[in-house]
C-alpha positions in Angstrom: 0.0 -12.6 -12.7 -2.8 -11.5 -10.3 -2.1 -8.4 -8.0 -4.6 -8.6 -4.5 -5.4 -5.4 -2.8 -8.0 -4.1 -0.5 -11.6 -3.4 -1.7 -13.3 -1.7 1.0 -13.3 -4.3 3.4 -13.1 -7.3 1.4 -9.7 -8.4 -0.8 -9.7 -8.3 -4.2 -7.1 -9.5 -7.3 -6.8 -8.1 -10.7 -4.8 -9.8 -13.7 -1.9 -7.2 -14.8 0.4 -10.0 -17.0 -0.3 -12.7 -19.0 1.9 -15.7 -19.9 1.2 -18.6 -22.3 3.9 -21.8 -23.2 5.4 -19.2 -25.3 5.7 -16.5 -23.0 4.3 -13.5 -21.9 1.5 -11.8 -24.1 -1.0 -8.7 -24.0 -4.5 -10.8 -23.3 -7.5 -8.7 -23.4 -8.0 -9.7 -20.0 -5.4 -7.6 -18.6 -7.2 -5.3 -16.0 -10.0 -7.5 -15.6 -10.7 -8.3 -11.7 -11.3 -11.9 -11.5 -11.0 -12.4 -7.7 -13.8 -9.8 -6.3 -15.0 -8.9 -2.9 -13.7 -11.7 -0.7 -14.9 -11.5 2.3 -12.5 -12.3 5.3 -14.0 -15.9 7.6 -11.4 -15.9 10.0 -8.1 -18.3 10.4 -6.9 -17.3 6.7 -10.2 -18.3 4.8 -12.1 -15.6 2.7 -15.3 -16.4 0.6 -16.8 -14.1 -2.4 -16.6 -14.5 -5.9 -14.3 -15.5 -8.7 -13.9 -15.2 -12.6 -12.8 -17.5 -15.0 -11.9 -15.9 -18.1 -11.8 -19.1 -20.3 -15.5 -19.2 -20.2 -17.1 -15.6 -19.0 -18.4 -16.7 -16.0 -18.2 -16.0 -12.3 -18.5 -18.3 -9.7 -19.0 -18.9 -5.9 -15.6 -18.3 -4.8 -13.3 -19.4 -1.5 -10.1 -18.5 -0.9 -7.5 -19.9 1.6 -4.2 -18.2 2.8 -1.5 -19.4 4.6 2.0 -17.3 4.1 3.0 -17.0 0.5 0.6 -19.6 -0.5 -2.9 -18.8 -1.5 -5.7 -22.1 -2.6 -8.6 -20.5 -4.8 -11.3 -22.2 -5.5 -14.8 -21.7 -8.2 -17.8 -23.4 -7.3 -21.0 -23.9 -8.7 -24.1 -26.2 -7.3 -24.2 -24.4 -4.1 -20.3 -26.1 -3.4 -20.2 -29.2 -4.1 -18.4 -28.7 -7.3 -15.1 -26.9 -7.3 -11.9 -26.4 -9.3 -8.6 -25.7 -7.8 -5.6 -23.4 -8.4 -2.7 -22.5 -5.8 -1.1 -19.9 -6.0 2.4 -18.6 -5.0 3.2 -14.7 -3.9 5.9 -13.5 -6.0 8.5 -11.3 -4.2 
């Protein structure tokens, strides 16, 4: 679970639970920011960075939102390669 909030005037998301198939656990990332300083483009689209915890690495990031639903993508090689997760704001 990733809570987004203003960081000056970009948005930024920090992880404060973690889940696994078994349930929810303590990771060590917990408090880790791992969408950081996206940067509003107009019509919903933001671009900054993002970090993957499953490697240590941070990548070009670009994020989309449109209502409750948020795409997020990591990218290396300038764009052309990305991977994908959507995400859904919980109420």
């Amino acid at each position: 679970m990733v809570r987004m909030t203003t960081c000056g005037n970009a948005v930024c998301g920090t992880i404060i639970r973690t889940f696994d198939e078994t349930g929810e656990y303590q990771s060590e990332n917990i408090g880790r920011q791992i969408v950081i300083d996206m940067v509003p483009q107009g019509d919903g689209r933001y671009e900054g960075s993002v970090y993957r915890p499953s490697n240590d690495r941070i990548y070009i990031g670009r994020m989309e939102v449109d209502g409750d639903r948020l795409s997020l993508r990591g990218c290396v090689a300038g764009g052309l390669l990305c991977a994908r997760q959507n995400w859904v704001r919980l109420q």
